[in-house]
RODO-2510 file (C-alpha; in nm, 4 decimals, decimal comma):
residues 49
     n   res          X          Y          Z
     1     x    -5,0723    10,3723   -14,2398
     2     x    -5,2794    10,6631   -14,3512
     3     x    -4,9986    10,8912   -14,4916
     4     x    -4,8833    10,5726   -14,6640
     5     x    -5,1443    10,4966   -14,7872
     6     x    -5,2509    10,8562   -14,9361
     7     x    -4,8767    10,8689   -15,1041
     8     x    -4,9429    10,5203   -15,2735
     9     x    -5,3235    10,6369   -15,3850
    10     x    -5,4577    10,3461   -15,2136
    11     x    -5,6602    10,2928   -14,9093
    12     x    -5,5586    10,1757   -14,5581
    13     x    -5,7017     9,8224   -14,6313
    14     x    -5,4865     9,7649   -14,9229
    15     x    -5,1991     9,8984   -14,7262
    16     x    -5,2483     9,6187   -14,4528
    17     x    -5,3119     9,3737   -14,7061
    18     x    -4,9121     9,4608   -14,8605
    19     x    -4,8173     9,3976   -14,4972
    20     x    -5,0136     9,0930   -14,3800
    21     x    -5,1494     8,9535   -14,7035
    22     x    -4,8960     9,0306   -15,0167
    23     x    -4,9798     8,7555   -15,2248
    24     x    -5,3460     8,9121   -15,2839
    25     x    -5,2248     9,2042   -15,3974
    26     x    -5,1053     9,2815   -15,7523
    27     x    -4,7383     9,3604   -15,7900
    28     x    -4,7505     9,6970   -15,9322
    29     x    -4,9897     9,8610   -15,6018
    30     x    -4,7527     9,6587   -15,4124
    31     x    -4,4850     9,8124   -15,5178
    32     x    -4,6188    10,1541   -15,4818
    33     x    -4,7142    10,0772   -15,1342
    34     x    -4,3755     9,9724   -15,0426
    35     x    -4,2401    10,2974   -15,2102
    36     x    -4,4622    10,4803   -15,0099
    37     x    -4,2982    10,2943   -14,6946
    38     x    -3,9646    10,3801   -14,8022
    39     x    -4,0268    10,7224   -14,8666
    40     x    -4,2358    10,7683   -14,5018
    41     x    -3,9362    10,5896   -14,3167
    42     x    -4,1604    10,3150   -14,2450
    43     x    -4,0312     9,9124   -14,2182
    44     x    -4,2296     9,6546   -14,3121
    45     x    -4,2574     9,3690   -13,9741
    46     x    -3,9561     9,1465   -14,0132
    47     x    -3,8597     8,7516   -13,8735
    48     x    -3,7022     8,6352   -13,5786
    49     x    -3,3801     8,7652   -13,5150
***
């Protein structure tokens, strides 16, 4: 979460918000955070299979 984090320019909070919370967080950091995922490799938790 850290290395996301530092290549969105947000902290780890906000970060864990995009993942548990998205709703609270405006569109455009939660977009960059989710860049910053995509660029790490990282997957955001999905459903059920």
């Amino acid at each position: 979460m850290k290395d996301v984090a530092a290549t969105a320019g947000v902290s780890v909070g906000t970060v864990s918000n995009v993942v548990n919370r998205p709703a609270i967080v405006e569109e455009t950091t939660r977009n960059a955070v989710t860049d910053a995922m995509d660029v790490g490799g990282c997957r955001r938790p999905g459903g059920a299979a």
